[in-house]
N, C-alpha and C positions, 0 to 999 in steps of 0.2 A: 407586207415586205418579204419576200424570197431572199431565205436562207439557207445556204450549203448545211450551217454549222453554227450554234453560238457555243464560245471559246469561253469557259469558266479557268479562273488564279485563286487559288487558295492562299491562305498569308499564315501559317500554321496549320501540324496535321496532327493534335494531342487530342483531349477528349471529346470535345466536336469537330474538331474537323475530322475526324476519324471516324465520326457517325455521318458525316457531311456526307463524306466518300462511301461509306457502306452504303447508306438509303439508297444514292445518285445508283448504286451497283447492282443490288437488287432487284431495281425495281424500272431499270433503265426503260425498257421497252414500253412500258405504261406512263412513264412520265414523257416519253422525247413523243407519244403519241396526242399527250396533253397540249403540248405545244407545242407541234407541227414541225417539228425539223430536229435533227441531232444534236448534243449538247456534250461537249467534250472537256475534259478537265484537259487542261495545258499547262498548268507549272502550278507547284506547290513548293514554298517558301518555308525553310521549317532553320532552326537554330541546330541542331546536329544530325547529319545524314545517318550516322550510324545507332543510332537512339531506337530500341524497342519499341515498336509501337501495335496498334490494338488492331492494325488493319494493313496487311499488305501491298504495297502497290507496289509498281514500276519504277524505280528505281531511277532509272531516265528522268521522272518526272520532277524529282526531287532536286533544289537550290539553298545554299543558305545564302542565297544574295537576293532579297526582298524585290531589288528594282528590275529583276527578271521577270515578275509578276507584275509589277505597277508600269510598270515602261515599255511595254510589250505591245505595239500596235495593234495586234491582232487578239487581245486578251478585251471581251467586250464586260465580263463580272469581273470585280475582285469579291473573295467574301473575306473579310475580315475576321479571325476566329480564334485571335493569340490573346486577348484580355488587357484590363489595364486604361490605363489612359495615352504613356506614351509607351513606345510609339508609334501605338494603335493609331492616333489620331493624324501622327503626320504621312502615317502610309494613307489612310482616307481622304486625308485633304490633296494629297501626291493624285490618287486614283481619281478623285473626281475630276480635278485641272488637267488631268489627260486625257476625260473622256468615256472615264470607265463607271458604271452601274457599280454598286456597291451593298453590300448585303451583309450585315453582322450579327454578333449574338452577343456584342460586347456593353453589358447594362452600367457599369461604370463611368467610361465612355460618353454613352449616351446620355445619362445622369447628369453629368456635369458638362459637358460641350458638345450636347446635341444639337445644339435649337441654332449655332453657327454652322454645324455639319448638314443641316438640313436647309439653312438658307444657302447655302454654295451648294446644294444640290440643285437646288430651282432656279437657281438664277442659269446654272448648265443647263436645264432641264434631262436632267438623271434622275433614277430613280436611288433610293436608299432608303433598302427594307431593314426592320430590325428585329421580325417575330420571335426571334430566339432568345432576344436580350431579358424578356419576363418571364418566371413560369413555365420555362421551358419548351416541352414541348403541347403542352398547354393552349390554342388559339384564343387569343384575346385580344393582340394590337391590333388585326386586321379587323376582329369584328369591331371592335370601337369605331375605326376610321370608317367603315366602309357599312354593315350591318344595321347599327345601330347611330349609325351618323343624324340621322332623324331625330334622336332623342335628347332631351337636355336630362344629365345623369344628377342624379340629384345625390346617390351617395353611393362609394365602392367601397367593400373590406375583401381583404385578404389574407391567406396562409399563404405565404411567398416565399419562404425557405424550409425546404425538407429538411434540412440539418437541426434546425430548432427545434421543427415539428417532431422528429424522431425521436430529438431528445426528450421533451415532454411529454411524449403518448409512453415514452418507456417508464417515466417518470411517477405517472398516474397511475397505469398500469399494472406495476408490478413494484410500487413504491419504493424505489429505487431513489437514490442520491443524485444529484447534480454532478457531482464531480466522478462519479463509477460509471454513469452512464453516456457523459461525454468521454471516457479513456475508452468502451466500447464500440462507439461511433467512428471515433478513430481507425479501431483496428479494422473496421468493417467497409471502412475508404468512403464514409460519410459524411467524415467530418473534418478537417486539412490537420496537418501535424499544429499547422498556429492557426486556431479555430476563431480568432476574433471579426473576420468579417460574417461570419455569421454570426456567436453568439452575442455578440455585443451590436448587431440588429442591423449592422451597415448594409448588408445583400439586402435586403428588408429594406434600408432606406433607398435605396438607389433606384427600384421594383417600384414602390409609391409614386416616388418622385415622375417617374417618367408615365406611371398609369394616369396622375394624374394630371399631370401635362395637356395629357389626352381628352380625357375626361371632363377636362372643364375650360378647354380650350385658350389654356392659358400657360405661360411659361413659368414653370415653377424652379425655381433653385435647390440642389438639394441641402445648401446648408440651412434652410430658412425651413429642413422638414424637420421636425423634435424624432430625439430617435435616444432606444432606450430598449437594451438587451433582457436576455434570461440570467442571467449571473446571479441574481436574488432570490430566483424564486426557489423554494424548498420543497422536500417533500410533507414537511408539515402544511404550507400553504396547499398544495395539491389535496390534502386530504379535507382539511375545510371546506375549499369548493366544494368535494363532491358531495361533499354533507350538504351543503346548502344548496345541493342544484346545479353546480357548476363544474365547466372545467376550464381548464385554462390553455391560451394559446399566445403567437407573438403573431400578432395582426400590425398589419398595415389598414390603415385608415384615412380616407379622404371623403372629406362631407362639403357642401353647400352649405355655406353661413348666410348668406345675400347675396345679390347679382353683382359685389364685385370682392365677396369674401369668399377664402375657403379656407378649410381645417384640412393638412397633410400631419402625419403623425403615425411611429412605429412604437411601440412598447406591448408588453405582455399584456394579459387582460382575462378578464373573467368571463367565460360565454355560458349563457346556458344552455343545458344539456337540448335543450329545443332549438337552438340557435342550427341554422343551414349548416353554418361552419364549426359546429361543435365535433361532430362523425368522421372529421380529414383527419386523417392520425397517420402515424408510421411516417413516411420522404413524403408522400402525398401533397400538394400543394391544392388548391380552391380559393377562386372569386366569386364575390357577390357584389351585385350592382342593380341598380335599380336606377332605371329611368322613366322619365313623365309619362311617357308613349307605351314603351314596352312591358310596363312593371318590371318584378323581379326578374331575377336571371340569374344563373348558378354556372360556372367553368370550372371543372375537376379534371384532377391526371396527376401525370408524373413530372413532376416539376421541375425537372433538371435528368442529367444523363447522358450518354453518349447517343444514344437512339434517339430517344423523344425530343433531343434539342437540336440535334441533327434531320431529325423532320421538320420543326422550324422552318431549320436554315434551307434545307431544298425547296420546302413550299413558296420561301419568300423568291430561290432562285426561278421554280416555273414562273411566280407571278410577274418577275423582270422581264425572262425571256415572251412571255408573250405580250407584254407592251413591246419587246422590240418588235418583235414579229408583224405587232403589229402600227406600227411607228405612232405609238399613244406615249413615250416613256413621261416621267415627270409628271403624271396624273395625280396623286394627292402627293404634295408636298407637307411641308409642316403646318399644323391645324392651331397654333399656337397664338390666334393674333390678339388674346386680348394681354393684359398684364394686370391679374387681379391679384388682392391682397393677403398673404399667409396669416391666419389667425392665429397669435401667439398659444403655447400651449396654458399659458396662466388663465387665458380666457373661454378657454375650452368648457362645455357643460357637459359633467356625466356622473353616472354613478362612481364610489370607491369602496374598495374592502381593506380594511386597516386591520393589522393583528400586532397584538402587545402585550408584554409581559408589564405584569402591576403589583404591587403588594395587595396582598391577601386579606382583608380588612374592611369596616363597613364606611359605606360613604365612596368609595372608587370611584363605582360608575358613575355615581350624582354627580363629583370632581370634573369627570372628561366629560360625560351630557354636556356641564355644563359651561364648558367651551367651546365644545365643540357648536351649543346653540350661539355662543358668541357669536361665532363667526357664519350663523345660517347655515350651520351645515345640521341637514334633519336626514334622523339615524330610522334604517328600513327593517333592520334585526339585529341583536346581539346573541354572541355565544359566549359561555366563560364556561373555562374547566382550569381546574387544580393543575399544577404542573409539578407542587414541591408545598413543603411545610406551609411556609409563610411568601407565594407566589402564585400567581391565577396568570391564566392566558385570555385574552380577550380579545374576540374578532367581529369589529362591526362593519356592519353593510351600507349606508346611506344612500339615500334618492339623489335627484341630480342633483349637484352643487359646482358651482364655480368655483376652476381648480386654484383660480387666487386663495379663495377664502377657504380651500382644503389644506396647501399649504402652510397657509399662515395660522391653521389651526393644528395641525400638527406641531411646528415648532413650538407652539405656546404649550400643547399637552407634554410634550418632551420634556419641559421644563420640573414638570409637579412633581413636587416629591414621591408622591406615592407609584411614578410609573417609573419602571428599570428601562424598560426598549424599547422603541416602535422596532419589528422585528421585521415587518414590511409593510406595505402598500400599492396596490394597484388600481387601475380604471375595470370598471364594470362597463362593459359594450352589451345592450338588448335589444 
């Protein structure tokens, strides 16, 4: 199909779209050679004209009236790139009922009202790309969809927010506090002034949710994904692991239970120091997944950004314009068509590291063994060290158990006189 021109809208121009615009600028010559004809930004939609921003443009170009961009005959992309759900969603559902390709970075969004945004893309037959929305600038949706589409994935984990990961490598690192290390994140524009969608594991949730969508080709909901922040973990925890082999991360996790089960799940966790994902430290983000066909497989980078999520977002833009180019658009729609079952997190199997403050005394441990054998839960190692006159710290490891019967056995040790705290608890991932 002979093109003068394909006509790109921006719907925001803050920290990706600001990288949108940079890459598009750079790099123009090589890309408009990539896909055969000229590619012109034509309106960018932003909430104040005179607002400092990270990237010069044309001034001309700039609207704060969104439907300049959606209602624009001649506008063949929107990319969507202002966050949020509304009203992200009603400018996309706007853009596709007129006609318009659609291209985001917005994992929210997609999290919870994709798998409607993607069947009103197919039924138009549009395309509606969204590489940006995980991981940044990271490639992983396309390879799922398209690379590794052959394969039935049998399990992904992930480091999927830099923000957490910073916090925790600084953590380990240089044994550093929870709370000193998130007020330096801050100042260092890592980590937002109100930090709880990362650390309280939402970005994390939202990233699973939609990876594993993917993955297992099935629509997953994200409230149905167990999600569970860093707020707990301590630098005494931190130093345990690394005594015992570990360090710890906030992973996103989705596994194959049976052909119509699967485990989604975000919480902190203990890896070991051999684990793929143990060495991502610093904003750095990493997936691992492993499918039937391919075995293992490893995506690293920079997980977020103004650049690397801005590459993304242009990649997914050549990959549109040359479906128009070449009158293919609407080729993989949504991959979503089974509806299999979320495994609650109670029924989950895996290791845990439990740490407690106990009185200082003989018979302790034999007291917790021996509820803990109550409830089948069978202990991998223990640690105790003195903390105080008459108080012991104690941190055990267990093999896999069923996180019912972890639960339900902690409550019952919580109870014994002789223990003061459970001071935490996490899942062991090997």
């Amino acid at each position: 199909m002979l093109r003068d021109s394909i006509q790109i809208g921006l719907l925001g121009l803050g920290v990706v779209g600001s990288g949108t615009v940079a890459v598009i600028e750079r790099n123009r010559e090589m890309i408009e050679k990539k896909i055969g004809c000229p590619i012109c930004i034509r309106r960018i939609a932003v909430r104040d004209l005179n607002k400092p921003r990270l990237i010069q443009v044309d001034r001309r170009l700039l609207t704060t009236d969104p439907n300049e961009v959606l209602d624009d005959p001649k506008t063949d992309i929107v990319c969507e790139l202002i966050g949020g759900v509304e009203p992200a969603l009603s400018f996309v559902m706007r853009a596709l009922k007129n006609g318009k390709h659609v291209v985001t970075a917005n994992k929210e969004m997609i999290a919870k009202e994709g798998h409607g945004v993607l069947e009103e893309a197919a039924r138009r037959n549009l395309d509606f790309q969204f590489e940006g929305s995980v991981a940044g600038g990271i490639p992983i949706i396309q390879p799922m969809k398209n690379a590794l589409a052959a394969n039935r994935i049998e399990e992904l984990i992930g480091i999927v927010n830099g923000t957490t990961n910073y916090i925790l490598t600084r953590m380990a690192n240089e044994r550093a506090d929870f709370e000193q290390v998130l007020k330096e994140a801050q100042q260092r524009g890592y980590a937002e002034a109100d930090p709880t969608n990362d650390i309280d594991g939402y970005d994390a949730q939202y990233k699973i949710a939609i990876l594993s969508s993917i993955a297992f080709t099935s629509r997953v909901d994200v409230n149905s994904v167990y999600c569970e922040g860093i707020r707990k973990v301590t630098r005494a925890d931190m130093d345990y692991a690394h005594e015992l082999g570990y360090t710890i991360k906030l992973v996103g996790v989705t596994r194959k239970v049976d052909e119509q089960t699967v485990q989604v799940r975000v919480h902190p966790a203990l890896l070991p120091l051999a684990h793929p994902l143990a060495s991502t430290n610093d904003v750095y983000n990493a997936i691992y997944l492993r499918g039937d066909a391919v075995g293992d497989v490893m995506f690293y980078g920079r997980g977020a950004g103004s650049m690397p999520t801005g590459s993304a977002v242009v990649g997914d833009i050549i990959d549109v314009c040359r479906n128009i180019m070449l009158g293919a658009t609407g080729r993989v729609g949504c991959t979503c068509f089974e509806r299999k079952r979320i495994q609650p997190i109670e029924e989950v199997i895996t290791r845990y590291y439990i740490r407690m403050q106990v009185a200082d005394r003989p018979k302790v441990l034999a007291a917790i063994a021996t509820v803990l054998g109550d409830h089948e839960v069978s202990i991998e190692s223990v640690v105790q060290k003195s903390r105080a006159a008459d108080l012991s710290e104690i941190v055990w490891v267990t093999h896999e158990v069923l996180e019912r019967n972890m639960r339900n056995s902690l409550d019952e040790i919580a109870r014994l006189p002789v223990v003061k705290s459970i001071e935490n608890w996490m899942r062991v991932e090997s």
